[in-house]
C-alpha positions as CSV (number, residue, x, y, z in Angstrom):
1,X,24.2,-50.9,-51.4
2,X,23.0,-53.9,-53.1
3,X,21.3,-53.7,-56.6
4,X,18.7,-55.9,-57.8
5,X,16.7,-56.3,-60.9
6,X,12.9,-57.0,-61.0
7,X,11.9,-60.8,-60.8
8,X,10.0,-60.7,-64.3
9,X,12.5,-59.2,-66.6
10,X,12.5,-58.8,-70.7
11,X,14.2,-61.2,-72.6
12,X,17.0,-58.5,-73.8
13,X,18.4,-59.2,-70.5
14,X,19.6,-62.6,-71.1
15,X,22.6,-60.9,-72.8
16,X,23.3,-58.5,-70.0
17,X,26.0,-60.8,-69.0
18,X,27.8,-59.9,-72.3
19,X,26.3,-57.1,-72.9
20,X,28.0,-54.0,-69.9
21,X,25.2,-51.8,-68.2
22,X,26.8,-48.3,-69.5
23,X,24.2,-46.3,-67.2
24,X,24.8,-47.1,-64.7
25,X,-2.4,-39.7,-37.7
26,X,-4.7,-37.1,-39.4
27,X,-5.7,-39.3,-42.0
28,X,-7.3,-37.1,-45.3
29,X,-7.0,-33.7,-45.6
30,X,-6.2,-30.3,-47.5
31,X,0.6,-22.5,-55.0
32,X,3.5,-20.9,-54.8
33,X,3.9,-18.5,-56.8
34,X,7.9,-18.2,-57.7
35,X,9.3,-14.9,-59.4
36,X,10.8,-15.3,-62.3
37,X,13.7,-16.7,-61.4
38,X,17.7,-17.7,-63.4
39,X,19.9,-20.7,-62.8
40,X,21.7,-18.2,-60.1
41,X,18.9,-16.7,-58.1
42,X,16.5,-18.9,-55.5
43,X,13.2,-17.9,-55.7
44,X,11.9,-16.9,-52.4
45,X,8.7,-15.9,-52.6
46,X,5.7,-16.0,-50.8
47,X,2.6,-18.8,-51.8
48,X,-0.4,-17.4,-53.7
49,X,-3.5,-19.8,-54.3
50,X,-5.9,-20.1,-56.7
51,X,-9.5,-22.0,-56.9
52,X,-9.2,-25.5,-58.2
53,X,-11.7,-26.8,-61.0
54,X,-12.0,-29.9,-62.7
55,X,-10.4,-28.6,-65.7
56,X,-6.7,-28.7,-67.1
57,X,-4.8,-26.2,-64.1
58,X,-3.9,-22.8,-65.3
59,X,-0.7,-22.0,-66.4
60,X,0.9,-19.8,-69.2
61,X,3.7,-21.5,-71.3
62,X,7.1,-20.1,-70.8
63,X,9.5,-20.1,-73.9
64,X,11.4,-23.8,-74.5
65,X,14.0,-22.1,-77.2
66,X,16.6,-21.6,-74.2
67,X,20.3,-21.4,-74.8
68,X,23.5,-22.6,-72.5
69,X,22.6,-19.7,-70.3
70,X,19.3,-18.9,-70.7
71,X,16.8,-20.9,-69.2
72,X,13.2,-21.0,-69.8
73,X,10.8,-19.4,-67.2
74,X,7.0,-19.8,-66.9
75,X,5.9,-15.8,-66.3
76,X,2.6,-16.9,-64.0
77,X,3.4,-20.2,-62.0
78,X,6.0,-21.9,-59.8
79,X,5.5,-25.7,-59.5
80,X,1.5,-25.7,-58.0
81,X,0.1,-22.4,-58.3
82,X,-2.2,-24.0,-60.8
83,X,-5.3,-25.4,-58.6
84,X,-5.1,-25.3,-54.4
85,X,-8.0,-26.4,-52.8
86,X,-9.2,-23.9,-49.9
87,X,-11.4,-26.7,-48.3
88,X,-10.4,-30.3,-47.0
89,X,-10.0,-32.7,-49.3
90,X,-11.7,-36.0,-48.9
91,X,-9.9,-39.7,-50.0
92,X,-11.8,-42.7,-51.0
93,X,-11.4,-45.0,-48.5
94,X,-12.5,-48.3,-51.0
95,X,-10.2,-47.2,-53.0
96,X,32.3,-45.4,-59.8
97,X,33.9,-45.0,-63.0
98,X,32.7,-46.8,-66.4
99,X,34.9,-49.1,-67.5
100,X,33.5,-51.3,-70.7
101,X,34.9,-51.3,-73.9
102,X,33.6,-49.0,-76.0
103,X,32.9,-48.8,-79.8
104,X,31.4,-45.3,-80.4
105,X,30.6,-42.7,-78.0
106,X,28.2,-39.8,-78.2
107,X,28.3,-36.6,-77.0
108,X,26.7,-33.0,-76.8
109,X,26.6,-30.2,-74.3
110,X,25.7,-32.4,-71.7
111,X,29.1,-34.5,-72.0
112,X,29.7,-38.0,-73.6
113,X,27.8,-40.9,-73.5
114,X,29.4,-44.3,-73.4
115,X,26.0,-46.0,-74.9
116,X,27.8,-48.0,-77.7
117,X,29.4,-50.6,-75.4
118,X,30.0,-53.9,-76.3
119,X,30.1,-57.6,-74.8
120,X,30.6,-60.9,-75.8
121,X,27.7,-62.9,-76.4
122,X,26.7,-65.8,-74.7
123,X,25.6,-67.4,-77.6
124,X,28.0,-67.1,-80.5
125,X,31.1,-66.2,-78.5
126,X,30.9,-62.6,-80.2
127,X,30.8,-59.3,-79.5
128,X,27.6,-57.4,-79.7
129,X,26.9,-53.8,-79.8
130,X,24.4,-51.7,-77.4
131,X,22.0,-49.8,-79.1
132,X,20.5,-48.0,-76.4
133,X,20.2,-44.4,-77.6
134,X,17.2,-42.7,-77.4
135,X,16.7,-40.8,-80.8
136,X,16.9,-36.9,-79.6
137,X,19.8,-35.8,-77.2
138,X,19.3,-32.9,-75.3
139,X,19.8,-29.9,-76.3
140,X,21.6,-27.1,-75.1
141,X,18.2,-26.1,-72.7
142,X,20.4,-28.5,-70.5
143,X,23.9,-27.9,-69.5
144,X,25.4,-30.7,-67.2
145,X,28.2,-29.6,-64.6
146,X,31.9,-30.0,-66.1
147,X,32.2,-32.8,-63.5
148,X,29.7,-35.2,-64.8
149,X,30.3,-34.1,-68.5
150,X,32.4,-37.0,-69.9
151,X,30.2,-39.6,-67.5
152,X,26.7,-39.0,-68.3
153,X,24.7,-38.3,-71.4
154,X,21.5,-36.3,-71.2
155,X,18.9,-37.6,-74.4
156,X,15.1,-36.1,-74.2
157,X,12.0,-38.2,-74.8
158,X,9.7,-35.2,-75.0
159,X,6.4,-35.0,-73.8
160,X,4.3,-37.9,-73.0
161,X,2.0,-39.1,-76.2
162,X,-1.4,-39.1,-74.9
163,X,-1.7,-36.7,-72.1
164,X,-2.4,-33.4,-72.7
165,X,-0.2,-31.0,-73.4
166,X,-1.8,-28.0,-71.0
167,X,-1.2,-30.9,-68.2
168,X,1.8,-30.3,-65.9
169,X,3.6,-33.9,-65.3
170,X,4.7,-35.4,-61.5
171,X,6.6,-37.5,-60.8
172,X,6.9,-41.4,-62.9
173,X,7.9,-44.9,-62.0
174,X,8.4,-48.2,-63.9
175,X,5.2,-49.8,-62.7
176,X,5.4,-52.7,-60.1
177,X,4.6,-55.7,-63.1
178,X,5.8,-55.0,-66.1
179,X,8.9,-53.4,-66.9
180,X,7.8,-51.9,-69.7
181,X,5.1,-49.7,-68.7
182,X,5.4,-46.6,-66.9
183,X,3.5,-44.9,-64.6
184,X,3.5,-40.9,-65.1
185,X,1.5,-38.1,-63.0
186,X,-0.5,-35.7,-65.0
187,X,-2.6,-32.8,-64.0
188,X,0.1,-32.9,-61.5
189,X,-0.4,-30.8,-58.2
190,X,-4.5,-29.9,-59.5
191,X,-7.8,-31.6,-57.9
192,X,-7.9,-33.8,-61.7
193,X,-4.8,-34.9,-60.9
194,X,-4.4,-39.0,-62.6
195,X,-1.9,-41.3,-63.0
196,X,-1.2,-42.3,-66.9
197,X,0.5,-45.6,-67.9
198,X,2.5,-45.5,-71.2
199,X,4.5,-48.2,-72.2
200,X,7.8,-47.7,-72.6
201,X,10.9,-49.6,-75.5
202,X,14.0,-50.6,-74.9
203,X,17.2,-51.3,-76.7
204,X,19.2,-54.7,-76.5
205,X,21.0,-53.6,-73.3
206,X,17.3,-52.3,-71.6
207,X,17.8,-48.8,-71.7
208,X,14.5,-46.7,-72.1
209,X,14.9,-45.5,-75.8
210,X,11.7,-44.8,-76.4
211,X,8.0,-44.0,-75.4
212,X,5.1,-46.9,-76.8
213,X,1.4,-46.3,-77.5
214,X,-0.6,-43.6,-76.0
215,X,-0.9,-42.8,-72.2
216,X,-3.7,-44.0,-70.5
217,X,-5.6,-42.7,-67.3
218,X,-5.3,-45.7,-64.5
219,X,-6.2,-43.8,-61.3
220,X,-7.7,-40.2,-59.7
221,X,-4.9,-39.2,-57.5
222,X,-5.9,-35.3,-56.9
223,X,-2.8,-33.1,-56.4
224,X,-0.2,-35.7,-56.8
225,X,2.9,-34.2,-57.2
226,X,7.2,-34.7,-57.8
227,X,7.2,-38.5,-56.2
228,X,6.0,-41.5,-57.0
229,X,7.7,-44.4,-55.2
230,X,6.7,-48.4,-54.7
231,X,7.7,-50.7,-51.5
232,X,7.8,-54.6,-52.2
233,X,4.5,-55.0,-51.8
234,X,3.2,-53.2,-54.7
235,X,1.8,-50.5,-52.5
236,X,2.7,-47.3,-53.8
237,X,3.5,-43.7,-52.3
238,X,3.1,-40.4,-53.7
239,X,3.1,-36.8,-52.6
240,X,0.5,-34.3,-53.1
241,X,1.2,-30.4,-53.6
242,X,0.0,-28.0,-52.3
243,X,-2.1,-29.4,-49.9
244,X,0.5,-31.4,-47.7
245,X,-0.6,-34.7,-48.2
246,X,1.2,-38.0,-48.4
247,X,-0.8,-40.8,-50.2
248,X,-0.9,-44.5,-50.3
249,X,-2.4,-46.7,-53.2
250,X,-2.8,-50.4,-53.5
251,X,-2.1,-52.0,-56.8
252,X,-4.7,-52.5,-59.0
253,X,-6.2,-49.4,-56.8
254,X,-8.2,-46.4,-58.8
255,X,-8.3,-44.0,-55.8
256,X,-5.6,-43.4,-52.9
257,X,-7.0,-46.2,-50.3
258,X,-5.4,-43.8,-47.6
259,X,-4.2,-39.8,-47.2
260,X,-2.6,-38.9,-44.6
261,X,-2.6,-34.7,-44.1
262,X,1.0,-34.1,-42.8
263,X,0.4,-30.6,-41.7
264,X,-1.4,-31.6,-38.4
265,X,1.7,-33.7,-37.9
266,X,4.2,-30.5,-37.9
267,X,5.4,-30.8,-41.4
268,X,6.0,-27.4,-43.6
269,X,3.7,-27.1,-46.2
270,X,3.9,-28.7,-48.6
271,X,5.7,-31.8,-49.4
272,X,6.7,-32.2,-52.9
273,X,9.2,-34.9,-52.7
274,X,9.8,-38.5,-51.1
275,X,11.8,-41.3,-51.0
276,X,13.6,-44.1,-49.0
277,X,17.1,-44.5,-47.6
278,X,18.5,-47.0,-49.3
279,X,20.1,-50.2,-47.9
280,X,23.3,-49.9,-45.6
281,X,22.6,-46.8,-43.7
282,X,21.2,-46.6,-40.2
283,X,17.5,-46.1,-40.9
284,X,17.7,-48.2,-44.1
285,X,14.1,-47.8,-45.5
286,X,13.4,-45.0,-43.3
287,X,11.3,-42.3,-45.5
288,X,12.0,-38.8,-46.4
289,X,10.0,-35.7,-46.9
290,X,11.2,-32.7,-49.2
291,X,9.1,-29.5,-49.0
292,X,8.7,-27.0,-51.4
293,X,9.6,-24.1,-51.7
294,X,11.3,-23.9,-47.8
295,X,12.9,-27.4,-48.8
296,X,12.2,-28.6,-45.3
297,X,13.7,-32.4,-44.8
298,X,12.2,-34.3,-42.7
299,X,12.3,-38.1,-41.3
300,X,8.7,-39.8,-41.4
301,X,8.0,-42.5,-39.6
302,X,6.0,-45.7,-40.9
303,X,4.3,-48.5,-39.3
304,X,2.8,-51.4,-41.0
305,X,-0.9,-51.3,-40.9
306,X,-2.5,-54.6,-43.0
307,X,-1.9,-53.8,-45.9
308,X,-1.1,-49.9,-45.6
309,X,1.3,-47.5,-43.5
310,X,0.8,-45.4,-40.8
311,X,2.7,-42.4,-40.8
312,X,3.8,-40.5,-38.0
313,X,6.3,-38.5,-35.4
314,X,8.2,-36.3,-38.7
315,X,11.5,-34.7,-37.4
316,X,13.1,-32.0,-39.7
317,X,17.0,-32.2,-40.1
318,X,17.7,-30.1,-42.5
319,X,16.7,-27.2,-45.1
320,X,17.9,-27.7,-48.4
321,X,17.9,-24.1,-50.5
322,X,16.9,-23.7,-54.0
323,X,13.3,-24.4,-54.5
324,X,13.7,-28.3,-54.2
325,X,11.5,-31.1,-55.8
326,X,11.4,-34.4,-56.5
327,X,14.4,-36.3,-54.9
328,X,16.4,-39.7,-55.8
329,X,19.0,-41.9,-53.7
330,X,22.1,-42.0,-56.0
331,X,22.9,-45.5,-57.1
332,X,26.4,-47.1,-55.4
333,X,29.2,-47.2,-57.8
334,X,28.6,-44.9,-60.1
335,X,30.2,-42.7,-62.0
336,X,31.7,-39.8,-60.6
337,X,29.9,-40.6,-56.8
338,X,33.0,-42.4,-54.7
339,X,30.6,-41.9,-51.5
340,X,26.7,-42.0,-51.5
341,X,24.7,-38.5,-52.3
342,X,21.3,-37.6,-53.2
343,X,20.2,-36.3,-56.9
344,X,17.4,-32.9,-55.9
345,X,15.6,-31.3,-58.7
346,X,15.7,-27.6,-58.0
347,X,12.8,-26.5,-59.7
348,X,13.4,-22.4,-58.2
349,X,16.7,-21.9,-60.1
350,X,16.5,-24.4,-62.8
351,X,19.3,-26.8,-61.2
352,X,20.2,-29.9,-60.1
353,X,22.0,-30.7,-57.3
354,X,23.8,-33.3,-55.4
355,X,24.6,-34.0,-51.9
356,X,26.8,-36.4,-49.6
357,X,24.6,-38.1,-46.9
358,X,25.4,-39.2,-44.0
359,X,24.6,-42.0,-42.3
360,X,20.7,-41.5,-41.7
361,X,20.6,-40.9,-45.2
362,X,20.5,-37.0,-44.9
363,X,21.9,-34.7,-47.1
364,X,25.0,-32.8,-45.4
365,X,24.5,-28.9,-46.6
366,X,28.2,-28.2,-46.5
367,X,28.9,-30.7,-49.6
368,X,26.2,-29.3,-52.4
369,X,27.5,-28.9,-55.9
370,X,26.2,-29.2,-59.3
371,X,24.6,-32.0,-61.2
372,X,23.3,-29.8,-63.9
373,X,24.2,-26.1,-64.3
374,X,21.2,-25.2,-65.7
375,X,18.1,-27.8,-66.5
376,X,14.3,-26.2,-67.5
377,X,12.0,-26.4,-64.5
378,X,13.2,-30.0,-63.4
379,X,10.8,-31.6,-60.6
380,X,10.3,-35.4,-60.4
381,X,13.4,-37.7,-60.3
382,X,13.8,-41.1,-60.6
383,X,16.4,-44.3,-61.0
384,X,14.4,-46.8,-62.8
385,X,15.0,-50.4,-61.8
386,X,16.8,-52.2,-64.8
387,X,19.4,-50.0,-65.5
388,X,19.5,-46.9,-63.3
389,X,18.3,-44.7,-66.2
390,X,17.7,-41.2,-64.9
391,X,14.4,-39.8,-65.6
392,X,13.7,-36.2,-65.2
393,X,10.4,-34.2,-65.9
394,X,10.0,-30.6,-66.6
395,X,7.0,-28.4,-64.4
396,X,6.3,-25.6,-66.3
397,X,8.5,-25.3,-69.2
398,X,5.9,-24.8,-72.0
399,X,4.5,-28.0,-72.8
400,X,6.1,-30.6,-70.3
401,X,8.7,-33.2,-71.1
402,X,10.8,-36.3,-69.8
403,X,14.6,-36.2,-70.5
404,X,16.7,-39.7,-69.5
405,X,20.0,-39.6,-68.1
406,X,22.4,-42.8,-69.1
407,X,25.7,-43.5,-66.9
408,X,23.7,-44.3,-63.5
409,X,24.3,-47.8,-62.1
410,X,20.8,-50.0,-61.3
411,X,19.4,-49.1,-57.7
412,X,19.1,-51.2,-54.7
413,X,16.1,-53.5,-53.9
414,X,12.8,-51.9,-53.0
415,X,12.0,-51.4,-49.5
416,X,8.9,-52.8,-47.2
């Protein structure tokens, strides 16, 4: 797989030469409850529903002073119970291994972090220093798997200045413009549901270190949930949970300009997560669908419609276990990944794992292990574009948070 790196790009990477990356068609339509599950037991239970309003969705904090082994659990929700609408929605239709030299290294109980890399520099024919740390590392609420310890470093950016703290958080991406802002879910999975740009610093090697300003509302997107993903155009995807829905909004758009209900077409309710393949597999761009909580995975086709998609014909071809989320295509070359896998936030036993794919970009069942051992409630994930920066999101966990993950290489180009 190829990466690439947005054509309009900060002017910290000018030294990225000398400076070593160390992270790597039933068109609109209409939650679970989980017991109280522990990093070793898969919650399995059955879906319970509640009336939507226009208010923040209902949820009760669970603890965030988790230990090593302890994780925190929300006593009342699973990812969605919050707001499901018992009628049909409507859409408005206008609408490898590291190997730079290093000068300090960090580390905690998620393992050590190479971030204090140097280069030479292009200018002076010296070496310069990366200072691309986030100012809070994790704590011990996440424990990575021994595997991974020594390649990746976990830091937390905490919650999101500017939305609410009673507001559950979806899925983010770097938006399509500006490398600098993201674009965050709020009021994720309830009928309020928006999309918040925040903007977003970075240190001299472009790692995210930081969150800038206060969010901002930019769009209605009701229910949007774990994914949020663009093609080339600047048209961007998301899921909605609980009511099976699969979105599609134009840039500059403040309302989906198309939902598509997916359970007409045969898919398990509900999605949660989506994504690409990535380039160099058989169905290279070829989208994916992740349910939750049967984790049904499903191939969607998509056919170009002016502008838009239309989706159609899924096929299921596997059932992932664990309560899965949000999902992310794992970056070629890095760390600790000598063959291609997929990074799945399992929200039901507060793990992340990974899987090899194959070469439809499927995840084979037989090779799952450990990303994180235990992780609080994790359900969006996401590779952001400069430097394959890892961002996670917590559903649930008291008030919501983002957590970064360095040691990732950059992704591939985006798809059309």
């Amino acid at each position: 797989m190829m990466n690439s790196r947005p054509s309009s790009l900060p002017l910290a990477l000018l030294l990225l030469a000398a400076c070593p990356d160390d992270g790597g068609s039933g068109d609109t339509g209409t939650g679970p409850t989980s017991s109280n599950p522990t990093n070793t037991n898969t919650d399995t239970s059955e879906p319970t529903t509640d009336t939507p309003t226009t208010n923040s969705p209902t949820t009760a904090d669970a603890t965030t002073n988790a230990s090593a082994t302890t994780t925190p659990v929300d006593t009342t929700t699973g990812p969605g119970t919050t707001t499901t609408d018992t009628s049909a929605s409507t859409t408005d239709p206008s609408a490898g291994e590291t190997t730079t030299t290093s000068t300090s290294t960090t580390s905690d109980s998620t393992g050590a972090a190479d971030t204090g890399s140097t280069g030479a520099a292009a200018s002076t024919g010296g070496m310069i220093v990366c200072t691309d740390e986030p100012g809070k590392l994790a704590g011990n609420e996440v424990v990575i798997a021994p595997e991974f310890a020594d390649l990746y470093t976990t830091y937390e950016l905490g919650p999101v200045p500017g939305i609410p703290p009673d507001a559950r958080l979806g899925g983010c991406v770097i938006s399509f413009d500006d490398p600098n802002v993201l674009l965050i879910a709020g009021y994720s999975e309830a009928v309020n549901g928006q999309i918040y740009k925040i903007g977003v610093e970075r240190g001299n090697c472009d790692h995210i270190v930081a969150f800038s300003g206060q969010a901002t509302s930019i769009a209605n997107t009701p229910y949007i949930d774990a994914n949020l993903i663009y093609v080339k155009s600047g048209l961007l995807f998301y899921s909605e949970w609980p009511v099976n829905n699969l979105s599609q909004l134009l840039p500059g758009g403040n309302a989906p300009a198309r939902t598509t209900a997916l359970g007409p077409l045969g898919v398990a309710n509900s999605i949660g997560g989506i994504g690409f393949v990535p380039p160099g597999f058989v169905d290279a761009g070829g989208m994916r669908l992740l349910s939750w909580p049967g984790g049904e995975w499903y191939h969607l086709e998509r056919d170009p419609d002016g502008e838009l998609f239309i989706v159609s014909k899924p096929v299921k071809t596997a059932t992932l276990p664990n309560g899965p989320g949000g999902f992310a295509y794992v970056p070629n070359d890095s760390p600790g990944f000598d063959v291609d896998h997929v990074i799945v936030s399992e929200w039901s036993t507060n793990t992340v794992g990974v899987y090899q794919i194959d070469a439809q970009g499927d995840p084979k069942m037989a090779t799952r292990k450990d990303f994180y051992t235990t992780f609080p409630r994790p359900w969006g994930a996401y590779f952001e574009p400069l430097t394959g920066d890892f961002m996670f999101l917590t559903w649930g966990a008291g008030v919501d948070r983002v957590y970064i993950v360095q040691g990732f290489r950059a992704p591939p180009p985006l798809p059309q």
